[in-house]
Structure formats: structure tokens, C-alpha cells
KOLSENU-76241 format. One record per residue (C-alpha): y, z, x; residue number from 1. Coordinates in steps of 0.001 Angstrom, whole numbers, plus 500000, padded with zeros to 6 digits. Example, Ala and Ser with C-alpha at 12.3 -4.5 7.8 and 13.67 -1.06 7.14 Angstrom:
2
   north      up    east  num
  495500  507800  512300    1
  498940  507140  513670    2
REM end
This chain:
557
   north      up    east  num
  500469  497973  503493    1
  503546  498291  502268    2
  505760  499030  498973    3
  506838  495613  498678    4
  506848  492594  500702    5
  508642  492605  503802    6
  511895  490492  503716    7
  511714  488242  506039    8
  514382  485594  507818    9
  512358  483274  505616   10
  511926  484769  502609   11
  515178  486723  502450   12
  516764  483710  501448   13
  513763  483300  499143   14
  513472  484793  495330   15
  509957  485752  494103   16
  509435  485620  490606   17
  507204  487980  489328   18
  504997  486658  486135   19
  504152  489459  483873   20
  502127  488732  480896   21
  503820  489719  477784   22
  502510  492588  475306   23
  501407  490300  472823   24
  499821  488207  475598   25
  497462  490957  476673   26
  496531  492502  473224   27
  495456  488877  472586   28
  493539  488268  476144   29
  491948  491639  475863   30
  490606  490747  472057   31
  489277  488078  472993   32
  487089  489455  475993   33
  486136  492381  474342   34
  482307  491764  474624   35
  482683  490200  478129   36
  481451  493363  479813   37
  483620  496517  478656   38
  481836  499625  478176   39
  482337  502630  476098   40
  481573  505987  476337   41
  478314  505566  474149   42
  474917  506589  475412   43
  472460  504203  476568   44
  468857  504027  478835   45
  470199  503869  481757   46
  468499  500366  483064   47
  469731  497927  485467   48
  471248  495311  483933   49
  471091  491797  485939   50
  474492  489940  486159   51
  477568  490241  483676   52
  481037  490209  484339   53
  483519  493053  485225   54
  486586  492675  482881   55
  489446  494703  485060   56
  493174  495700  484076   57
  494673  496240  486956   58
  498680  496447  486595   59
  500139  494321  488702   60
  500216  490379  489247   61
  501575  489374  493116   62
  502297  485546  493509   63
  499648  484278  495799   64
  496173  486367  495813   65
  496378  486847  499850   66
  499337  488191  501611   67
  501598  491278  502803   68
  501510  493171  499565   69
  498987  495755  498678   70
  498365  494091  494545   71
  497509  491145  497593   72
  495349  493316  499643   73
  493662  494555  496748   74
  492762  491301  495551   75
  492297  489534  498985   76
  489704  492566  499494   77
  486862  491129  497429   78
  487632  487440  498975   79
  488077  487956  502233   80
  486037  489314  504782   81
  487504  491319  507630   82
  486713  492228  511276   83
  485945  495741  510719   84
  485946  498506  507878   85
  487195  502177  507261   86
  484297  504402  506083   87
  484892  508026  504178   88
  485011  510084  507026   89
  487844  507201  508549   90
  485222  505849  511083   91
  485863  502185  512130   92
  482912  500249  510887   93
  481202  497050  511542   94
  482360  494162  509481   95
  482560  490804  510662   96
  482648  492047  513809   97
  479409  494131  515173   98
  480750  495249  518114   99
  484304  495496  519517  100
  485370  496917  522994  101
  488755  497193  525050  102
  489462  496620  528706  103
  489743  499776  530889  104
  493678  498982  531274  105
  493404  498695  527452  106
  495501  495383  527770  107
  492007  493183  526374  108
  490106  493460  523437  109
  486638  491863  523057  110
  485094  491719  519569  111
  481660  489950  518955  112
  481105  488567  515672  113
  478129  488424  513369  114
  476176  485651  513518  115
  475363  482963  510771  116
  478386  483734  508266  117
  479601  481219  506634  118
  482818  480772  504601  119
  482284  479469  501165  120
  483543  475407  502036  121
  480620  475696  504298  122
  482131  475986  507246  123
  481474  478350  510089  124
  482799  481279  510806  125
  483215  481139  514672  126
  485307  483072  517290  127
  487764  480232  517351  128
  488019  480254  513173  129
  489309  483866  513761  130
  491476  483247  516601  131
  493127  480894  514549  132
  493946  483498  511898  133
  495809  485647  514100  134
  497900  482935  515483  135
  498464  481959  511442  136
  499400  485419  510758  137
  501485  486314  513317  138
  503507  482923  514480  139
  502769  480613  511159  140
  503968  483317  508874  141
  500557  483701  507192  142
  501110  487662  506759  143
  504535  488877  507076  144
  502684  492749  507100  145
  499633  491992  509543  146
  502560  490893  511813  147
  504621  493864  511837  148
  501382  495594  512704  149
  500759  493390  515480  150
  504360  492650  516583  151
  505398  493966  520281  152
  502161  494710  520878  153
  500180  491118  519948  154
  499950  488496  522905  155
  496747  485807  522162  156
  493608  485477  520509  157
  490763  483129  521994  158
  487466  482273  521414  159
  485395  483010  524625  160
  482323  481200  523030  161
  481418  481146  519551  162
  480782  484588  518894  163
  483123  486086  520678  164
  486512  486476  519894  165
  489223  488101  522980  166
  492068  489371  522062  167
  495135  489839  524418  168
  497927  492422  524256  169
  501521  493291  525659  170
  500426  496853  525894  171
  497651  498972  524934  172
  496842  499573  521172  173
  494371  502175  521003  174
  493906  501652  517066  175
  494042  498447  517048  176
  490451  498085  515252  177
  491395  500541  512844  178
  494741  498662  511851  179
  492132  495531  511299  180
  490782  497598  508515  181
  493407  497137  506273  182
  493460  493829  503749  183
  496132  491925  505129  184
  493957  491006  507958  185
  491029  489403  506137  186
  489667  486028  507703  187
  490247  482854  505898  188
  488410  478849  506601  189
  490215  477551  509878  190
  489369  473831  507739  191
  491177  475274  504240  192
  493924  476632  506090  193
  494356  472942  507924  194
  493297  471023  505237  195
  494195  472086  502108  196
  498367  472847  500359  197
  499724  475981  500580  198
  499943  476066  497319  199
  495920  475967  497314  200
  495663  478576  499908  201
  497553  480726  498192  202
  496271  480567  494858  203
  492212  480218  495333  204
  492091  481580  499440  205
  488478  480499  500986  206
  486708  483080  502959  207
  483618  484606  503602  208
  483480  487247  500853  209
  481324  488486  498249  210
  483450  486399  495517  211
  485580  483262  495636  212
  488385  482167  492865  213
  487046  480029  490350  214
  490283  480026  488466  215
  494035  481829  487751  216
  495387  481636  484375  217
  499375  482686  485730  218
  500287  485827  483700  219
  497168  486603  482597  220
  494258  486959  484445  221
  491999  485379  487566  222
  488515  484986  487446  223
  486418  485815  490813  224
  482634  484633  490583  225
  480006  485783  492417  226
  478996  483948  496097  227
  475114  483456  495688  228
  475511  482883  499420  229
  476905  486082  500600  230
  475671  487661  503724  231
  478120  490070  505513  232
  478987  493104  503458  233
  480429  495863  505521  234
  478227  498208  506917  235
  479349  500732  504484  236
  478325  498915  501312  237
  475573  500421  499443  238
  473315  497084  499244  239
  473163  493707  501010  240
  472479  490313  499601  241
  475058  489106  497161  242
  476866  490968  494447  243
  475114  492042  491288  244
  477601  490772  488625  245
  478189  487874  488235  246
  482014  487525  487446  247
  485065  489601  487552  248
  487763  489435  485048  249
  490681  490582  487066  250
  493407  490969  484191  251
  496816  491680  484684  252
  498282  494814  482238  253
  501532  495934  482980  254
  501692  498830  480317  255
  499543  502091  481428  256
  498730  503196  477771  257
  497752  499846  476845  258
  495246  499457  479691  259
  493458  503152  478979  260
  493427  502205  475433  261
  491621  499203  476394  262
  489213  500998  478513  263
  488471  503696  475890  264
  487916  500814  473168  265
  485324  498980  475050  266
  487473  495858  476288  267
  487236  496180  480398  268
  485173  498250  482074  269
  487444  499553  484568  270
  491449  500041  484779  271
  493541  500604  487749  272
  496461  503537  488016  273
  495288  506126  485859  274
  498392  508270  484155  275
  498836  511409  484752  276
  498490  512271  481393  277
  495503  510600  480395  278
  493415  511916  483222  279
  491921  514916  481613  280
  491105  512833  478526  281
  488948  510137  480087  282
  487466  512860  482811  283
  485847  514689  479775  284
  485435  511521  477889  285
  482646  510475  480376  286
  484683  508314  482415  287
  483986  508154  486688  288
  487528  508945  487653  289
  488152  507666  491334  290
  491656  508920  493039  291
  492335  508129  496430  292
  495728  509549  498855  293
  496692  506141  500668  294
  497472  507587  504084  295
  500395  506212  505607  296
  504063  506713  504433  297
  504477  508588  500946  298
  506677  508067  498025  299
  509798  509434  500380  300
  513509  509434  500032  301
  515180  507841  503251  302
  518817  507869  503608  303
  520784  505381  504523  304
  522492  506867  507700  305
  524137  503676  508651  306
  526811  503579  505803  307
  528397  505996  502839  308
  527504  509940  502854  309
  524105  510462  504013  310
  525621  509351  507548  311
  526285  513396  507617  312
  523040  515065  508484  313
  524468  518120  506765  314
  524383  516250  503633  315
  520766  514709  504033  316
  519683  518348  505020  317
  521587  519519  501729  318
  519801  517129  499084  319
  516417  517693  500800  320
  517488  521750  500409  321
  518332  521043  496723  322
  515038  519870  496028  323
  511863  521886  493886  324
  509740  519040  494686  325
  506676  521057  494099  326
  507864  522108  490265  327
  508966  518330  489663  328
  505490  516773  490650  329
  503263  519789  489487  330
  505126  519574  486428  331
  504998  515377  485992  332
  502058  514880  488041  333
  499820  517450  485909  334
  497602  518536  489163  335
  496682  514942  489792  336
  499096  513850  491835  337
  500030  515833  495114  338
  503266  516949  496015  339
  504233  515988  499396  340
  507273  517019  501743  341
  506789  515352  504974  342
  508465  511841  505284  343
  506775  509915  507731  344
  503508  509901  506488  345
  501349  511518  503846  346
  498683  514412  504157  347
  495572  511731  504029  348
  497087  510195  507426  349
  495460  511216  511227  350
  497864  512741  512985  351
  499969  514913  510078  352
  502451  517180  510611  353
  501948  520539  507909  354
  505192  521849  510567  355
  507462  518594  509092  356
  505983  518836  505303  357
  507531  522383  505096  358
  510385  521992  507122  359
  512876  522032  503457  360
  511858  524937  501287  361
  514154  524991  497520  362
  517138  526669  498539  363
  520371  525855  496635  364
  522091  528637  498611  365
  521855  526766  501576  366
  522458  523277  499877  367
  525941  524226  498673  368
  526337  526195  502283  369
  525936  522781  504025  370
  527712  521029  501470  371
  530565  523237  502203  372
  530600  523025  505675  373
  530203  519234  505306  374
  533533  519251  503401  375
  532306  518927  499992  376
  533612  521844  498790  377
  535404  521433  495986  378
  534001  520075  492142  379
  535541  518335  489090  380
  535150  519009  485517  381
  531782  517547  485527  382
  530505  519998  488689  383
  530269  517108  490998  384
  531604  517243  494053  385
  534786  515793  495587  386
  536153  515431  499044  387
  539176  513476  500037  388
  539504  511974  496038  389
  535723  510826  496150  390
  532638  511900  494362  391
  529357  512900  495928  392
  528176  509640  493949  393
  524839  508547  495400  394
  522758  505136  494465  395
  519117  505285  494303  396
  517342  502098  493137  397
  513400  501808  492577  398
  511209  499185  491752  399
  510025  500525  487660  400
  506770  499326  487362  401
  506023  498355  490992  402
  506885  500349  493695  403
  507696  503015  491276  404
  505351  503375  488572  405
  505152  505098  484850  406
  504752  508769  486290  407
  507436  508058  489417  408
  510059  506928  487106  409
  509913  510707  485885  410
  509553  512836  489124  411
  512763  510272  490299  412
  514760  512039  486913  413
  513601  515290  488074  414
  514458  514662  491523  415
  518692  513468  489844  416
  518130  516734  487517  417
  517822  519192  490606  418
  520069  517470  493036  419
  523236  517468  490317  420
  523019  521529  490361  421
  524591  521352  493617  422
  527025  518735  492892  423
  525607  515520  493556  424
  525756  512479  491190  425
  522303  510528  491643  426
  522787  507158  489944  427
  519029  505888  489170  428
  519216  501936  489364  429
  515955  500225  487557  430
  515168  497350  489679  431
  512998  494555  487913  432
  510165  493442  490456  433
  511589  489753  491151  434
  515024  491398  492212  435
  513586  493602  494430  436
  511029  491267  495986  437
  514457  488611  496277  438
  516074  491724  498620  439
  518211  492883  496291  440
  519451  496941  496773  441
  518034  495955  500703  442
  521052  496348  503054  443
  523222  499458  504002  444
  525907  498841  501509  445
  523276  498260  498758  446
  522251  501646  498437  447
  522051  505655  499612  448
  518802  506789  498952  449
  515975  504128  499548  450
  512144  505445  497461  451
  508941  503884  498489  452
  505897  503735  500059  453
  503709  502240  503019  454
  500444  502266  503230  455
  498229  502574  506754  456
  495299  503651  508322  457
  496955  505455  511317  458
  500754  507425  512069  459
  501393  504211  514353  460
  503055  503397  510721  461
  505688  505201  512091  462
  506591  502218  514192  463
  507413  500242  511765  464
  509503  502474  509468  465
  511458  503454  512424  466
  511648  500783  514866  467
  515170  500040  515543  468
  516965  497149  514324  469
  518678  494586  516716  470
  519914  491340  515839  471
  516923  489356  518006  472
  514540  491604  516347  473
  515325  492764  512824  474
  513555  495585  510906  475
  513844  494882  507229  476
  511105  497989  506526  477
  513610  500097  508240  478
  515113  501624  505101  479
  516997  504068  507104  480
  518625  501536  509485  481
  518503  504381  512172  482
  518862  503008  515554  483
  517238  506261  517294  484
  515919  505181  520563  485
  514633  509033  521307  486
  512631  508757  517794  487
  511365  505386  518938  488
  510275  506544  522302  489
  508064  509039  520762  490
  506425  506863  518382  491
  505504  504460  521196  492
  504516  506681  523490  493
  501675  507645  520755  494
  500707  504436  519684  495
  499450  503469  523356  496
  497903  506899  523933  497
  494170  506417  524147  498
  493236  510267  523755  499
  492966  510764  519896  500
  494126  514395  520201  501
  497209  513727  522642  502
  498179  510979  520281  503
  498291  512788  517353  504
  499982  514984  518758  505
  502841  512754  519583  506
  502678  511211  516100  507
  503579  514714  515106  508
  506461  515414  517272  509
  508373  512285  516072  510
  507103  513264  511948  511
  509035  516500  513340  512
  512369  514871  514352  513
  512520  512581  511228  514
  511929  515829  509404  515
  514882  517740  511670  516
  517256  515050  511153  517
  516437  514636  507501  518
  515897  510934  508074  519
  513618  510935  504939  520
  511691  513198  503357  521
  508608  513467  500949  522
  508262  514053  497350  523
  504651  512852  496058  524
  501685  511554  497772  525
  500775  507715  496772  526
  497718  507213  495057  527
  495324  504727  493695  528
  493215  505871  491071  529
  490942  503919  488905  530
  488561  504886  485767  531
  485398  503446  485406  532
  483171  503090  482090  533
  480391  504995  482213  534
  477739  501846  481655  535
  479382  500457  484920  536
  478100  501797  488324  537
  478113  500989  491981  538
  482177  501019  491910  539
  483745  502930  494837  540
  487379  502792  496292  541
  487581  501531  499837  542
  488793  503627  502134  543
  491565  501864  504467  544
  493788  501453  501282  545
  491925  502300  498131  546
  491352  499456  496723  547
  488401  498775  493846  548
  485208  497866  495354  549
  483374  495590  492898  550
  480425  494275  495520  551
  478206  496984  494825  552
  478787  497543  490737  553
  476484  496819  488210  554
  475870  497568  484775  555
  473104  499679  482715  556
  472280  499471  479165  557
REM end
């Protein structure tokens, strides 16, 4: 998963226009589905109810509901079906897939599917359906993020016989079935896919899941209804059989306030990215409070070491030195959210480095000693420093609202506030969600400091963020644009390691060198949190990305 979509050849040349419903558009959605299934604090018997429908706010609306985005992932999630599933204690589960094996060279994968599933236009789901949905991701540009995950390593998929599915690769991918975990690789109909527009597939995907689209009212909302016909839940669902509601109302609510006020009221039942603020309120309100560290990359700072000043390690090394990180989130994040200092990947991920998290303690001393030695030593009137007639100016764009969201926006002030008491100017750049999703702030002499996240189930993230750019093989989610082929080496040499321990191990030495070289470095673990209303139960995150589960909810009276 990643913090936005990955720029592509394709869709670099392609603006994405967010739709975001307006405030007077949601007050008036929400009135009118007040009674459609929202739940308020107020006591009740406790009984079962049979059916009803889930009225969400979650805050984000992506443009198709599958694809290389996590909003997509989270959506896709309660479509979609995948191969295998992430349990709580990060255990690769059975999914579609009851059994999966690799070759002894570690070069073949074998996975053998359930039998009898079904997607929801009736056809099959076979071996050769599934084969088809790699080739889709990875060479028809179905998933732009399940082929990063795959790319170098991905050679074939083929259906041995109906059931079971071989999979071919370059090298060996130890966690390959854990990658599978993650939403972008949820199976969609071979026939839809060949049969129907884009344009269908991308708003109303057919799969096997617990719910299919019945319809998407752009800006607003999309309605998911239950499949009576459901039969594969993963083997970590809490029931089989279908789901027990019988809709969800999957609303779109940009504005935080506006969706806890909603949930407090009665109007949904359940509201995604909980402020920091508010969590204390609705925890002794009653409300099931849900908060979940995404491993994978954190929200980081990585420096652009290709252009401008950050091409000086002293300099990186002086910012990250400049830094209280721990006073800026404790203070903003109220004990919810978790500070975080390591830069390649956050404290939920196998494989983390606690040496790399406190490798920069807050020490201005040695900020403005580096700074010196760097040749910044001098400041004007407005104590920021100069060398050679130039400022120690630095651009920092962020996403506000999607990569970056209410409580971000504030930890990235305190972050400007503490770096300017050593002399540097931090220019905070706004970036509306269509601009960033077009590529704009995405190239070397865009930008300085790049802030975002990535989402994964393993450190073989790592790869991605740092995989060196060539003009054959871009790496648009190299935010860096280091070309460090003794970085790379390390983070390959773990991702084919088969032993567990000796891998994460490896994973840690190259979290160590990004941390040395002050490539990037952490500030705040990502999160997904969600509050439930206490009349609606069964509702659990799941655990490759954190996603709201809805298959298992149900309410009581």
C-alpha cells in the first residue's frame, strides 16, 4: 500500500480528479440516512438483530473502487476475495487459497485453491481465473502497486488444473504469500475483466466477496449489498455463511469533526480516522475504538539527495538533529498516535530496527555544529541561514487531507517550528489531492523534503522505497531518488532469504544505513483507527492493512 498512487509512464501524463462531496452535500446525505442503521450510545437488550445496513463515513473517495491506493484497498477488501489473509499474530492464513507451497530452489510456488467458489456473475473461480489476474496486474496495468510488489521478482502464473494455480519467479520470494495479503491483490471474474468496459470494472469490480456494488452515487456515497451466495470468508472470520447485514452505506466525509458528530448523533454507525482529539470523548462515551499501526513505511521525511541542499548528508543529519519529534507528536497526537524515528519502516513491521529509530536524539548543539561545518554558518535578520547569498530555504509539500491528514497537518507545523531554531526555512506547500495524484511536487526539482507513507506486510517494502532509478526501470516511489547500489544490495539480499531470523536481520542492517545516511527519517507511526457504535458488533480491523471488516458485524437492539 502506498501514500498515493504510484505515477506511472501511463498515468504520469494522466490527471486524477479527486470528487469530494461538498459540506452541504454531506450534512444533507447524512440527514437523510439517519435511521438507516446509525446507533447511539443509548442502552438497549442486547439481541441479535437480523439484517440492516451499515451507514459508514469513511474520509476519503479514490476514483475506481479497486486499485493501487489504500481508500482502494480498503474498499476492494469487502469485494474482493484474496489468496490468503494476515491474522493478529501476522500468520499467513487460508483464503482462497487452502494450501500454498514453494519449490525447494524457492524459484516455484504452488497454491491450491478452494473448491466451489464462485464469483458473483456466476462464473468460476478456477486456477486459470487467477492466473489471469496476475498477468492483468502486472503486464495489463491492472494494479500499478501489486506490480511493484511483484516486479523483478514475478515471472508467470499458470493453471496446472483447475485448482491449482503455479506460480513462477526470477528469484526466490520467501514472503511472497504474505505480500498476497494485502488488498491490491484481490481476485476479480476472468469473464468481467474480458467482457465488460473499464469503466465498469472500475466502478462496480465483480469478485467473489462477501458484498458486490449495487450502486456509486460520485461524491457521495456507494452502496455494497450483501452476497446471499457467499462461501469463502477467510479463515480468520468469526462466522461463515454470508454476511449478517444486509447493506453497507459506504459514505464519503471529508471533514473529521463532521463525521464524529455524525457518529455521536446516531447517523452511521461507524467512522473511519478517529482525531486525536476526540478519542477520549467517544472511548468513555461507549464507543469500540479500533486503532491499528499499518506496518510498513511511516509518516517519514525523505530528502531529496539528488538536487538542492539535502544532497549534503551533514545537512540531512542536521534537520533530523533539530528535531523533538517525540514532544511534537505526544503533544498533537495526545497518546494516540505513536511517535516514530526510524525511516524505513514503522514499529508494527517484522524485521524493525529499535538501533535506526534512535539513531537522532534532539540535539540543536549538534544541528548548528553540522550546519557549521556544512558551511551554513552565517544567519540574516530573520535567523535563517545563508551560505554563498542563499537561504537554507527548504520545500516540503503534503497531500492535506490525504496523505496528510487533520492531525499531520499539525505535527508537519511543529516539525517547521523546531527546524527554524537552527536556521532553516521550511516552506509547508498544501497540495490538493488531484495535484498530487497528477505528479505534481514528484521530481527532484519539485521539492526537498518528500512526507508520506507506505503501507506493507513485510520490510521487503524497503525495495521499493529504495530501489534505484534507471531510465529502463524507473522508481517513481523512490522519493529520495538515491541511486545506492550498497543500500540496494542489502535489501535484496533479505528479501530472498528464506530463514525468517537471518532475514530480518538484513532488513535491519539496510533500516540502519538509511538511518546513517539520513536518507529519511521517522516522525509518527500511520494509523487507521475507526469508532464503532455501540449497537453495532462483529466489526474488527484486518490485519495486513487495517482496513474495516464489515463481514462479521451485526446489530443488537
Amino acid at each position: 500500500m502506498r501514500s498515493r498512487p504510484l505515477r506511472t509512464a501511463r498515468t504520469a501524463r494522466t490527471a486524477r480528479t479527486a470528487l469530494v462531496a461538498t459540506a452541504i452535500a454531506v450534512s444533507s446525505v447524512l440527514a437523510m440516512t439517519a435511521c438507516a442503521g446509525g446507533a447511539t450510545a443509548a442502552s438497549g437488550t442486547g439481541e441479535k438483530v437480523k439484517g440492516g445496513t451499515i451507514v459508514y463515513a469513511h474520509q476519503q473517495e479514490p476514483s475506481c473502487v479497486f486499485g493501487g491506493w489504500i481508500e482502494q484497498a480498503y474498499l476492494s477488501y469487502q469485494v474482493l476475495d484474496s489468496l490468503t489473509s494476515l491474522d493478529e499474530n501476522h500468520k499467513v492464513v487460508p483464503w482462497l487459497a487452502t494450501s500454498w507451497k514453494p519449490s525447494a530452489d524457492g524459484l516455484n510456488w504452488t497454491f491450491t485453491l478452494k473448491k466451489g467458489v464462485k464469483f458473483t456473475d456466476g462464473t468460476p473461480l478456477t486456477a486459470a481465473a487467477v492466473a489471469y489476474n496476475f498477468d492483468y496486474w502486472v503486464n495489463d496495468g491492472g494494479n500499478s502497486t501489486a506490480a511493484v510488489w511483484l516486479g523483478g521478482y514475478f515471472k508467470d502464473a499458470k493453471a496446472i488444473d483447475d485448482l491449482t494455480l503455479q506460480i513462477d519467479l526470477s528469484k526466490p520470494y520467501p514472503r511472497l504469500a504474505d505480500n498476497l495479503t494485502q488488498g491490491y491483490f484481490g481476485i476479480q471474474s476472468q469473464h468481467a475483466l474480458e467482457t465488460r468496459s473499464k469503466e465498469q470494472n472500475c466502478e462496480a469490480p465483480i469478485g467473489s466477496g462477501a458484498f458486490t456494488v449495487k450502486k456509486w452515487n460520485r461524491g457521495q456515497d456507494i452502496i455494497l449489498t450483501r452476497n446471499a451466495a457467499y462461501t469463502s470468508p477467510p479463515a480468520n472470520a468469526l462466522h461463515t455463511g454470508p454476511a449478517y447485514v444486509d447493506e453497507i452505506d459506504w459514505k464519503f466525509v471529508a471533514d473529521p469533526t463532521t463525521r464524529v458528530a455524525a457518529l455521536q448523533s446516531g447517523q452511521v454507525s461507524a467512522v473511519y480516522d478517529v482525531p486525536a482529539v476526540q478519542w477520549s470523548a467517544l472511548k468513555s462515551g461507549g464507543y469500540q475504538l479500533d486503532k491499528y499501526v499499518t506496518p510498513g513505511r511511516p509518516q517519514q521525511l525523505s530528502f531529496n539527495t539528488r538536487k538542492g541542499v539535502f544532497t549534503d548528508e551533514k545537512v540531512r543529519q542536521a534537520f533530523a538533529y533539530s528535531l523533538d519529534r517525540k514532544q511534537i507528536v505526544d503533544t498533537i497526537g495526545r497518546g494516540v498516535i505513536p511517535v516514530e524515528g526510524n525511516g524505513g519502516v514503522s514499529q508494527a513491521t517484522p524485521g524493525y530496527s529499535e538501533k535506526a529509530a534512535g539513531w537522532y536524539s534532539y540535539d540543536t548543539a549538534k544541528a548548528d555544529q553540522l550546519l557549521d561545518a556544512a558551511g551554513w554558518s552565517k544567519k540574516n535578520e530573520q535567523g535563517i541561514r545563508t551560505k554563498d547569498g542563499k537561504t537554507l530555504s527548504v520545500i516540503l509539500p503534503y497531500g492535506a487531507g490525504s496523505i496528510i491528514n487533520q492531525d499531520g497537518a499539525a505535527i508537519l507545523q511543529g516539525v517547521k517550528e523546531q527546524a527554524s531554531k537552527v536556521g532553516f526555512d521550511v516552506k509547508l506547500i498544501p497540495v490538493p489531492q488531484s495535484e498530487l495524484f497528477a505528479g505534481k511536487y514528484s521530481t527532484p526539482d519539485d521539492y526537498d523534503i518528500n512526507v508520506g507513507y507506505w503501507t506493507a506486510v513485510t520490510a521487503g517494502i524497503l525495495y521499493i522505497n529504495y530501489r534505484p532509478s534507471t531510465a529502463d526501470n524507473p522508481n517513481y516511489a523512490n522519493s529520495t531518488f538515491s541511486s545506492d547500489t550498497t543500500l540496494e544490495k542489502l535489501i535484496l539480499d533479505a528479501n530472498s532469504e528464506a530463514d525468517v531470523a537471518t532475514q530480518n536481520a538484513d532488513y535491519q542492517k539496510a533500516q540502519d544505513y538509511i538511518a546513517e545516511h539520513a536518507l529519511s527519517i521517522g516522525v509518527y507511526d500511520r494509523l487507521s483507527t475507526l469508532a464503532v457504535a455501540p449497537k453495532l458488533k462483529g466489526v474488527w480491523q484486518e490485519h495486513a492493512q487495517g482496513g474495516p471488516t464489515f463481514y462479521d458485524a451485526y446489530f443488537v437492539k
